[in-house]
mmCIF file as Biopython writes it, N, C-alpha, C and O atoms, coordinates in Angstrom:
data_model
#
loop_
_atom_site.group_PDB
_atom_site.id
_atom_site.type_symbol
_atom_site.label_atom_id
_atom_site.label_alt_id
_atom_site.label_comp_id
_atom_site.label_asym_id
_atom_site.label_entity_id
_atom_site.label_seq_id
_atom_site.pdbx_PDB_ins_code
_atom_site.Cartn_x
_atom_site.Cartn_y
_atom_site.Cartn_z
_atom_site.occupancy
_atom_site.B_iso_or_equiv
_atom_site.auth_seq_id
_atom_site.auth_asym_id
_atom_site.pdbx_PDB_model_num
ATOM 1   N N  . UNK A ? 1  ? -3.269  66.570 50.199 1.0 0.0 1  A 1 
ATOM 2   C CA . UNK A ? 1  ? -2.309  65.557 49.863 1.0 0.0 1  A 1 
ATOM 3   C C  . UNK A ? 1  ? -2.000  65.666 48.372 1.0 0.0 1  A 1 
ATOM 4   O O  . UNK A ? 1  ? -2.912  65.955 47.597 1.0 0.0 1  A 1 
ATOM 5   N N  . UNK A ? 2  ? -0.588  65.421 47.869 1.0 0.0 2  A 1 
ATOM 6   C CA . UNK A ? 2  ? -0.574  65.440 46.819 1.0 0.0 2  A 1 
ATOM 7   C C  . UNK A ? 2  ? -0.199  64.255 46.049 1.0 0.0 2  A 1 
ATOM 8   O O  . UNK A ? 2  ? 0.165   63.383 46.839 1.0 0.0 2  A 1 
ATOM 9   N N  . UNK A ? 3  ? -0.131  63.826 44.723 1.0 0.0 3  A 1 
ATOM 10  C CA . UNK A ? 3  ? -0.225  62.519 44.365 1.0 0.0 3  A 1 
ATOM 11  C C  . UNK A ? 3  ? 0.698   62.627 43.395 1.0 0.0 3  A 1 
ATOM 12  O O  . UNK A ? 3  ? 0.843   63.784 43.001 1.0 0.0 3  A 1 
ATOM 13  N N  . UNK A ? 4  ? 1.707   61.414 42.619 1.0 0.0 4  A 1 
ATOM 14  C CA . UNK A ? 4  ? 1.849   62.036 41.205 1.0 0.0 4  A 1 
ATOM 15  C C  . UNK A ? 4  ? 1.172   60.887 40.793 1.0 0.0 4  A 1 
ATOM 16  O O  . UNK A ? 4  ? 0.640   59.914 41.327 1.0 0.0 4  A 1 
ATOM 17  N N  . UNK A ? 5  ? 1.469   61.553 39.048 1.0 0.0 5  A 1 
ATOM 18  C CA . UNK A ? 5  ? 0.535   60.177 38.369 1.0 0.0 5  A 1 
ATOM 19  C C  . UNK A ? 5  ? 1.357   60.522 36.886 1.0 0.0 5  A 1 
ATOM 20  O O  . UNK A ? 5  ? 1.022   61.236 35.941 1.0 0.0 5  A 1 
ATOM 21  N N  . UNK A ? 6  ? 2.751   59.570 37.156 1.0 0.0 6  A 1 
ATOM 22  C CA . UNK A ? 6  ? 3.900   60.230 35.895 1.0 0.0 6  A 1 
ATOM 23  C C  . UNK A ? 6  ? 4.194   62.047 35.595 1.0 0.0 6  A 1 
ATOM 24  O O  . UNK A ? 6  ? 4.890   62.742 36.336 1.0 0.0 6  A 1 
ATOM 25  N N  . UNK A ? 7  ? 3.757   62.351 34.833 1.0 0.0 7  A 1 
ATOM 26  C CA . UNK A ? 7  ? 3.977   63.819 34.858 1.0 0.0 7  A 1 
ATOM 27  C C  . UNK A ? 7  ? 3.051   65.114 35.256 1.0 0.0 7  A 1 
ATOM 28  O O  . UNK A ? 7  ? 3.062   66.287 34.886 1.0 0.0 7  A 1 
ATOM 29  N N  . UNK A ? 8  ? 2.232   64.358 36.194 1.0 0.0 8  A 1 
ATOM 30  C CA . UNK A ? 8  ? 0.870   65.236 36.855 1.0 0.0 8  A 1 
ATOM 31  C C  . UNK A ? 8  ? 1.077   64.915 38.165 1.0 0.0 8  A 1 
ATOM 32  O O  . UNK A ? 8  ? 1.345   63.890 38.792 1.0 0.0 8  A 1 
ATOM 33  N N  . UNK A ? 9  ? 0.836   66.339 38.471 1.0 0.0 9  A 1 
ATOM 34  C CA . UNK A ? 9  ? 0.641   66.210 39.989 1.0 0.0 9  A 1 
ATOM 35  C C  . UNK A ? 9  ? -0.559  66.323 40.299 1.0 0.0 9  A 1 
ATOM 36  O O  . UNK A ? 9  ? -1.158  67.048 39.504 1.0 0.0 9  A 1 
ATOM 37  N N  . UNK A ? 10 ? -1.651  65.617 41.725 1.0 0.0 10 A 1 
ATOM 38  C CA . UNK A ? 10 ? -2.893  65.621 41.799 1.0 0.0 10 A 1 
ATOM 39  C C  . UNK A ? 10 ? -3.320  65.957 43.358 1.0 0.0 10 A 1 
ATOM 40  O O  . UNK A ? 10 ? -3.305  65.186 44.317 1.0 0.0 10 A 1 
ATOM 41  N N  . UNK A ? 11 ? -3.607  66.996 43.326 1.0 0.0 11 A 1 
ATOM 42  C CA . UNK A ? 11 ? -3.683  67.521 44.736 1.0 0.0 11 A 1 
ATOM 43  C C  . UNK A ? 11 ? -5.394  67.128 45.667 1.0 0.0 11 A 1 
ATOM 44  O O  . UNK A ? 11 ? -6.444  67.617 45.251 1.0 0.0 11 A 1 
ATOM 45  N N  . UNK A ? 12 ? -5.367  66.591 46.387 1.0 0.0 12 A 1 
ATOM 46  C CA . UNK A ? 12 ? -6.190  66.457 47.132 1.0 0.0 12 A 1 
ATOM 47  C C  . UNK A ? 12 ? -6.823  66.752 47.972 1.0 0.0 12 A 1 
ATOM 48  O O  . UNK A ? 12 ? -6.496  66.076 48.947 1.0 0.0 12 A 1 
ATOM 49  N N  . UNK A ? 13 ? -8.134  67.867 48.359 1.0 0.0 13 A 1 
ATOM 50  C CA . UNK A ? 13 ? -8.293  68.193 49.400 1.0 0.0 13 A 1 
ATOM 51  C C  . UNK A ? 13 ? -9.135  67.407 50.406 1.0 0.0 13 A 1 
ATOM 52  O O  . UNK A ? 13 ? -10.288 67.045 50.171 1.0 0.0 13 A 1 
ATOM 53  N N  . UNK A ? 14 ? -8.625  67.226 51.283 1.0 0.0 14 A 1 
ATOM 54  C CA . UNK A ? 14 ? -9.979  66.677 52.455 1.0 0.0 14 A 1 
ATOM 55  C C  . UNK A ? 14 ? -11.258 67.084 52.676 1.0 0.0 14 A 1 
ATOM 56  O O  . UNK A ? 14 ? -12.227 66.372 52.939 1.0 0.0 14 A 1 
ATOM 57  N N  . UNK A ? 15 ? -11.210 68.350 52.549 1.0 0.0 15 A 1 
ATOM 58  C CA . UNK A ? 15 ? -12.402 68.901 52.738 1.0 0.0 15 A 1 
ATOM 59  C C  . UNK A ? 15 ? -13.535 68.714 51.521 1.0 0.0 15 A 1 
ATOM 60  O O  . UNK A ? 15 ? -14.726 69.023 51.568 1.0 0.0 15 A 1 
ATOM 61  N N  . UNK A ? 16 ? -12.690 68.031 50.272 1.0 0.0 16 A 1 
ATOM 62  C CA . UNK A ? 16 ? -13.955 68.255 48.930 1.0 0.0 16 A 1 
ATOM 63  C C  . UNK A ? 16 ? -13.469 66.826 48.606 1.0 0.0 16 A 1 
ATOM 64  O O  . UNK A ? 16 ? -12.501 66.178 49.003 1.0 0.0 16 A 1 
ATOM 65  N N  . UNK A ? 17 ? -14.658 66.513 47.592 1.0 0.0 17 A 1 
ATOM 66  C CA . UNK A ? 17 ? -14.472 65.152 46.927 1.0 0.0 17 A 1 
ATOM 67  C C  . UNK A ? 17 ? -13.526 65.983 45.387 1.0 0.0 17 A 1 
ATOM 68  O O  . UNK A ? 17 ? -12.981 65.162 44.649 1.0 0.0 17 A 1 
ATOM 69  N N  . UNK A ? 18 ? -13.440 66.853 45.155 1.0 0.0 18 A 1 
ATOM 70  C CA . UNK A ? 18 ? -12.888 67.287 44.050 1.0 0.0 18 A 1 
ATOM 71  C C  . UNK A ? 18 ? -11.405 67.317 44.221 1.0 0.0 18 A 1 
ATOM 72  O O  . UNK A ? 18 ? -10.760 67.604 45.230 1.0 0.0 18 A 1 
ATOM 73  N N  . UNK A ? 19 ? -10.944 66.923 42.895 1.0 0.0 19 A 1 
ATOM 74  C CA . UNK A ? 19 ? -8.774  66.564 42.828 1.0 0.0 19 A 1 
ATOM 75  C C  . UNK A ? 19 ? -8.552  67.596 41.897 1.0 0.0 19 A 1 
ATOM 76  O O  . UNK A ? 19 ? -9.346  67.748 40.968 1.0 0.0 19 A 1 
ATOM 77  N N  . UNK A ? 20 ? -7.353  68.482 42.062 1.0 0.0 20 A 1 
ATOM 78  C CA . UNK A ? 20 ? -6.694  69.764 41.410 1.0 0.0 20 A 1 
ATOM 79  C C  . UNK A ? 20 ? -5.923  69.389 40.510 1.0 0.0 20 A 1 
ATOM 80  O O  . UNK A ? 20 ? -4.969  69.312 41.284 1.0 0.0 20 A 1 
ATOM 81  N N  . UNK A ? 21 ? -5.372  69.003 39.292 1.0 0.0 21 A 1 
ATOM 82  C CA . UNK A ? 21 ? -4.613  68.537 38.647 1.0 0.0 21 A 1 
ATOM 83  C C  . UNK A ? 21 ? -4.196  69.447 37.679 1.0 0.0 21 A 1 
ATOM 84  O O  . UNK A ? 21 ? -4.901  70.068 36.884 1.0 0.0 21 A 1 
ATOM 85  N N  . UNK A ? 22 ? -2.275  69.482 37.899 1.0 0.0 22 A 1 
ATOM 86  C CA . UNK A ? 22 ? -1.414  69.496 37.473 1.0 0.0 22 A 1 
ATOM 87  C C  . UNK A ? 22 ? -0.645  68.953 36.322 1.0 0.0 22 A 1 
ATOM 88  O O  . UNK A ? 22 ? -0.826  67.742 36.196 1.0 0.0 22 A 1 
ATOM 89  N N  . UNK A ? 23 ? 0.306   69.571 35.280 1.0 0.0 23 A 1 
ATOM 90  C CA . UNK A ? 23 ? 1.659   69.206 35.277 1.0 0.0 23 A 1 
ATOM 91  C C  . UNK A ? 23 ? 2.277   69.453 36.425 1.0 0.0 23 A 1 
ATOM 92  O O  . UNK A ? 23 ? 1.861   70.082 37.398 1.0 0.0 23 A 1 
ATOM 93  N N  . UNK A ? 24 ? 3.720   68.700 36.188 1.0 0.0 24 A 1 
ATOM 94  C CA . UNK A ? 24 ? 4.750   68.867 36.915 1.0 0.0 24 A 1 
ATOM 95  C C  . UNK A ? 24 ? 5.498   70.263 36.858 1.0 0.0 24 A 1 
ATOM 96  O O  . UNK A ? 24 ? 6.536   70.511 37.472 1.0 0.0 24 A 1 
ATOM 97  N N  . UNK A ? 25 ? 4.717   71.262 35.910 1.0 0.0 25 A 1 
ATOM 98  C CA . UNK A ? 25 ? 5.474   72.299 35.480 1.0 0.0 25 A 1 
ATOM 99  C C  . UNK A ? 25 ? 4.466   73.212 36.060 1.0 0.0 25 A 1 
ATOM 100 O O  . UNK A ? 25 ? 4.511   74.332 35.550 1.0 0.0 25 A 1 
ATOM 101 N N  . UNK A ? 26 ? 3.685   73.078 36.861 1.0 0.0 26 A 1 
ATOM 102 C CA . UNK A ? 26 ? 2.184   73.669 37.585 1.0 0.0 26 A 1 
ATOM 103 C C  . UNK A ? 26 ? 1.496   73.900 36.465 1.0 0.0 26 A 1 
ATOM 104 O O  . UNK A ? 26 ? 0.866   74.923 36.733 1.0 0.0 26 A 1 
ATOM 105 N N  . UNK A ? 27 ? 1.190   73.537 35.222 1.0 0.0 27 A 1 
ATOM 106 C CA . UNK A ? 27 ? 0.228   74.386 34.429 1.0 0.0 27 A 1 
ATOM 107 C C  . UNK A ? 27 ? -1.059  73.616 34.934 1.0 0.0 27 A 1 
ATOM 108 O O  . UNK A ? 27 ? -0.998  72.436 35.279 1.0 0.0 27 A 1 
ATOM 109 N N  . UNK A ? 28 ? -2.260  74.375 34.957 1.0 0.0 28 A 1 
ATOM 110 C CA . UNK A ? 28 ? -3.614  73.674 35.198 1.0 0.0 28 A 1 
ATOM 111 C C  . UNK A ? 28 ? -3.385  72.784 34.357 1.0 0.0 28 A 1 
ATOM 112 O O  . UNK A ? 28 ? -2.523  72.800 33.478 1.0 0.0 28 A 1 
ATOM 113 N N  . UNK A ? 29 ? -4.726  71.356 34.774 1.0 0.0 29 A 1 
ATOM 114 C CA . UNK A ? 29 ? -5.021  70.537 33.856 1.0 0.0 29 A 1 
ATOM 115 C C  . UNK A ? 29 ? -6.212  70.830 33.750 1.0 0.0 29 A 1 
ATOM 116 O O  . UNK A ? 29 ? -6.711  71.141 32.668 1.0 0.0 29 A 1 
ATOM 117 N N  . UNK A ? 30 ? -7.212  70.753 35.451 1.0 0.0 30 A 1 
ATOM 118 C CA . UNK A ? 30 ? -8.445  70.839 35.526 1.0 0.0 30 A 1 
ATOM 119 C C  . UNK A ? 30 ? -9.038  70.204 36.893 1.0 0.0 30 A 1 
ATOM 120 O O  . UNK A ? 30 ? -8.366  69.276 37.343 1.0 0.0 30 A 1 
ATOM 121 N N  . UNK A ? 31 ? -9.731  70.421 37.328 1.0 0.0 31 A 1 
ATOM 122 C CA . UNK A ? 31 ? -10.498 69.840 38.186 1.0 0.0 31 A 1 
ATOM 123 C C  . UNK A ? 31 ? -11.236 68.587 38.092 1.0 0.0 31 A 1 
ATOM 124 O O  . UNK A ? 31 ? -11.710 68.373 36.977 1.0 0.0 31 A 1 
ATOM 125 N N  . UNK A ? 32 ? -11.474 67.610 39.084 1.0 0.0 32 A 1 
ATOM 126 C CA . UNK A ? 32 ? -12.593 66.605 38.753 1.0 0.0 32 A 1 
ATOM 127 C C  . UNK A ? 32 ? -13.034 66.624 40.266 1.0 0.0 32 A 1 
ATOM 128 O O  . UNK A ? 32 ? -12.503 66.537 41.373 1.0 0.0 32 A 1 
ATOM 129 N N  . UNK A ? 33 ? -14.471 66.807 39.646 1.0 0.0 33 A 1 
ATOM 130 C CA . UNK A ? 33 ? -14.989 66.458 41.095 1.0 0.0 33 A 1 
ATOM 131 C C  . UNK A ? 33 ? -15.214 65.143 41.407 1.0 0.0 33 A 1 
ATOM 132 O O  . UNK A ? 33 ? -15.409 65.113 42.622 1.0 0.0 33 A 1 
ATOM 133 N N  . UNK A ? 34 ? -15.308 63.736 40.818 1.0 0.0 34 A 1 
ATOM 134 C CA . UNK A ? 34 ? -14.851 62.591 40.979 1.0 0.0 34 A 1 
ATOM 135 C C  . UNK A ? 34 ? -13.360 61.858 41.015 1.0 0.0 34 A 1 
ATOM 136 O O  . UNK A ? 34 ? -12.890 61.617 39.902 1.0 0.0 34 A 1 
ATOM 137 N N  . UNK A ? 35 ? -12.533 61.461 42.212 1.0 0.0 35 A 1 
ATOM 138 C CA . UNK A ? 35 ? -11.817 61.001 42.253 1.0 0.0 35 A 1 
ATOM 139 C C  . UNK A ? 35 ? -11.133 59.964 41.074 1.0 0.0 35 A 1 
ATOM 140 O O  . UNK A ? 35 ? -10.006 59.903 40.583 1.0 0.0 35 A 1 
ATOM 141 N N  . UNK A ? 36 ? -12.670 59.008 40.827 1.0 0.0 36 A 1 
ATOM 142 C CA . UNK A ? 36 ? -12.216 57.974 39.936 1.0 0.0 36 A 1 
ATOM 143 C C  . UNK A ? 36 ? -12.006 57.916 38.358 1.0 0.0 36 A 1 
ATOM 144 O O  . UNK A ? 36 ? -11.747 57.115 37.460 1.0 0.0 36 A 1 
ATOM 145 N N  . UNK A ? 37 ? -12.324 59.480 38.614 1.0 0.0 37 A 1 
ATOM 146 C CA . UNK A ? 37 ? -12.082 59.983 36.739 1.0 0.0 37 A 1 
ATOM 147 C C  . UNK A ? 37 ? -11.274 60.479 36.364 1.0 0.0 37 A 1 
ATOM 148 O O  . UNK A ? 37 ? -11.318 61.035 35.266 1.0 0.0 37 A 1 
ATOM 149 N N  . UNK A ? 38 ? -9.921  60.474 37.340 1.0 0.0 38 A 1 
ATOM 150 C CA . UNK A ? 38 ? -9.080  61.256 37.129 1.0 0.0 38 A 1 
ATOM 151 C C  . UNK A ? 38 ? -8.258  60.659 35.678 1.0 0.0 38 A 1 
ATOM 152 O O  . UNK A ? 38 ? -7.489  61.551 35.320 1.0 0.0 38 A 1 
ATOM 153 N N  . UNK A ? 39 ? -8.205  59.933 35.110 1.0 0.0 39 A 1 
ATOM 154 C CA . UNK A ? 39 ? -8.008  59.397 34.177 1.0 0.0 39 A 1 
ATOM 155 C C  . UNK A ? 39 ? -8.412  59.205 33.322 1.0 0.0 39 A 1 
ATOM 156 O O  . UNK A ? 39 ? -7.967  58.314 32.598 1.0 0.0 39 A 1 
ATOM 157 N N  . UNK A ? 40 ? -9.503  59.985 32.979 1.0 0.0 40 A 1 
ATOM 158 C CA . UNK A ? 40 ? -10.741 60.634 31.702 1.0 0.0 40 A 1 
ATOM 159 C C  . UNK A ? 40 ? -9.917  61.672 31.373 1.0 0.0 40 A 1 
ATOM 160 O O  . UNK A ? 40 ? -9.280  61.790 30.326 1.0 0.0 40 A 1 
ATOM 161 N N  . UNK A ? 41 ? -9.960  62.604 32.533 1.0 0.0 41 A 1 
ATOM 162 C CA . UNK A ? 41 ? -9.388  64.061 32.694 1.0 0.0 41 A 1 
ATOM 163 C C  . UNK A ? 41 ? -7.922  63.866 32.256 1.0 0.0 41 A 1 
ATOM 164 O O  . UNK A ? 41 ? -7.741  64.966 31.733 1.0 0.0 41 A 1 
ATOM 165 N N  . UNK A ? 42 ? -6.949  63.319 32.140 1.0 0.0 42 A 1 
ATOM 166 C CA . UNK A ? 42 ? -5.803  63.592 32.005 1.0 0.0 42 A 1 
ATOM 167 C C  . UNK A ? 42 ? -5.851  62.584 30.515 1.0 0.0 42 A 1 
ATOM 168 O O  . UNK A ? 42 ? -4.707  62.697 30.074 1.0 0.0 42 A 1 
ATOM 169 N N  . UNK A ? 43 ? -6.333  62.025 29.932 1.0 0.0 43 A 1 
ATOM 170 C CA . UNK A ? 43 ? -6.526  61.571 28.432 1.0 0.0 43 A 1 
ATOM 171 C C  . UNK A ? 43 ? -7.102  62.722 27.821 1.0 0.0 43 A 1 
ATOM 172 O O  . UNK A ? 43 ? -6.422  63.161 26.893 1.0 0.0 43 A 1 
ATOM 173 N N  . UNK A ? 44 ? -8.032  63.268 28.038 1.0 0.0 44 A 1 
ATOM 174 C CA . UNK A ? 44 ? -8.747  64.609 27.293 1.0 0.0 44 A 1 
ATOM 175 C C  . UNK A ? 44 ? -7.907  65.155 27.243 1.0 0.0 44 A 1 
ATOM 176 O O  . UNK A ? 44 ? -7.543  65.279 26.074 1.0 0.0 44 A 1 
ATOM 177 N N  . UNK A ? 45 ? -6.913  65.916 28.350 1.0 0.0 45 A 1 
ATOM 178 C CA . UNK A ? 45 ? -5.584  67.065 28.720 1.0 0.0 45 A 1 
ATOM 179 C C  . UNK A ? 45 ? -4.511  66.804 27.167 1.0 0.0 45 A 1 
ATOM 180 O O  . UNK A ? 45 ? -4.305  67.553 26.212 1.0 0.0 45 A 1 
ATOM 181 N N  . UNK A ? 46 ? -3.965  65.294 27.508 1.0 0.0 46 A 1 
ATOM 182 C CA . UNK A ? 46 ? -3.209  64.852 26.418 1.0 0.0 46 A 1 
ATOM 183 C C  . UNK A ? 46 ? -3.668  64.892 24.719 1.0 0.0 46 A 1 
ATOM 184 O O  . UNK A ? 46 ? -3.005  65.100 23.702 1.0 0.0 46 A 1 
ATOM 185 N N  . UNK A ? 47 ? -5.070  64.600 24.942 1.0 0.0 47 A 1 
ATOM 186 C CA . UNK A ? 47 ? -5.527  64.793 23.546 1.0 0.0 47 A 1 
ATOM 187 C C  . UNK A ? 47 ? -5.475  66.385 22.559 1.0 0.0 47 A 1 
ATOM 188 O O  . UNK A ? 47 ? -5.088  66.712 21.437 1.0 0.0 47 A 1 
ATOM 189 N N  . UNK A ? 48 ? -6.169  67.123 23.856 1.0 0.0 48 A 1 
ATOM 190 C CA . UNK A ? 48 ? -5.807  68.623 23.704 1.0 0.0 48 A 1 
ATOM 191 C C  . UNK A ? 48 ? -4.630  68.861 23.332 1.0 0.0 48 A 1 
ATOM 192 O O  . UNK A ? 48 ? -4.559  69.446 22.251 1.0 0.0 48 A 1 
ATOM 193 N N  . UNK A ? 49 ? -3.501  68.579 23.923 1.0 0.0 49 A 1 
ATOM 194 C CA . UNK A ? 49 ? -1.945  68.838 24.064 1.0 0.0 49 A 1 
ATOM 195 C C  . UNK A ? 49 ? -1.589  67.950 22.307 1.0 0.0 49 A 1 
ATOM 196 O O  . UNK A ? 49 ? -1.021  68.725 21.538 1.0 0.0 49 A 1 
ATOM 197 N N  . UNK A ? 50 ? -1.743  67.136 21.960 1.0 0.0 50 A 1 
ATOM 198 C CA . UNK A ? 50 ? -1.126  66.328 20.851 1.0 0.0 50 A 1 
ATOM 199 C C  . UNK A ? 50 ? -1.870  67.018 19.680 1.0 0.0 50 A 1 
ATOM 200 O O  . UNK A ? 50 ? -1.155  67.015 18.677 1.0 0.0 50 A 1 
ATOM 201 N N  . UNK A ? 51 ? -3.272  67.706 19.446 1.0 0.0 51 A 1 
ATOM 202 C CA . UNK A ? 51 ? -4.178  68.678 18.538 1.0 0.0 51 A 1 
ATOM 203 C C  . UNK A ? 51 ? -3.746  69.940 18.895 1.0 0.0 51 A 1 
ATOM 204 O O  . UNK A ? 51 ? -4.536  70.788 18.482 1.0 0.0 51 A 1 
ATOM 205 N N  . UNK A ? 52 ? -2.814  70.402 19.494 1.0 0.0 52 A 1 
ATOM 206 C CA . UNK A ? 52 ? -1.938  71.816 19.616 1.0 0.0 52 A 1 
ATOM 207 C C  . UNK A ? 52 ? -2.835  72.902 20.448 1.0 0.0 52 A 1 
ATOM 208 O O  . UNK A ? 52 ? -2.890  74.116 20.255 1.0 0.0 52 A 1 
ATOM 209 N N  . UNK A ? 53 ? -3.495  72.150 21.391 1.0 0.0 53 A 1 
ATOM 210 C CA . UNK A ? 53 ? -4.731  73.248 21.804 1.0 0.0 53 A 1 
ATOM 211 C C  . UNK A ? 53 ? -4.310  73.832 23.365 1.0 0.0 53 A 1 
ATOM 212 O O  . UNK A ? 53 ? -3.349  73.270 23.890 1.0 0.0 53 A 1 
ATOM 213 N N  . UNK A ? 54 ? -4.780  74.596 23.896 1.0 0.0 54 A 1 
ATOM 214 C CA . UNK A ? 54 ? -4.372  74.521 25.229 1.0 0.0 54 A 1 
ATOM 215 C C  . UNK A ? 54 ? -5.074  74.236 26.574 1.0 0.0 54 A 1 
ATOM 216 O O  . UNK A ? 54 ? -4.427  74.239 27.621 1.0 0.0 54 A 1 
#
């Protein structure tokens, strides 16, 4: 299943507790193997992104 979450897409598999996350432009973000952190993970992404890192 896939999710958005503004400019991330967050793919879901059934088979794992782990979410695939996207931009909208496919670049990786990263994996979380907790669902409910997906919003740790995409603040770190942004922080990276605004310090010019990749």
């Amino acid at each position: 299943m896939l999710e958005r979450f503004g400019p991330y897409l967050c793919y879901f598999d059934a088979d794992t507790t782990g979410v695939e996350v996207f931009t909208e432009a496919g670049k990786p973000v990263g994996t979380e193997p907790d669902p409910d952190k997906i919003g740790a993970l995409l603040e770190a992404f942004e922080e990276r992104q605004a310090a010019g890192g990749e």
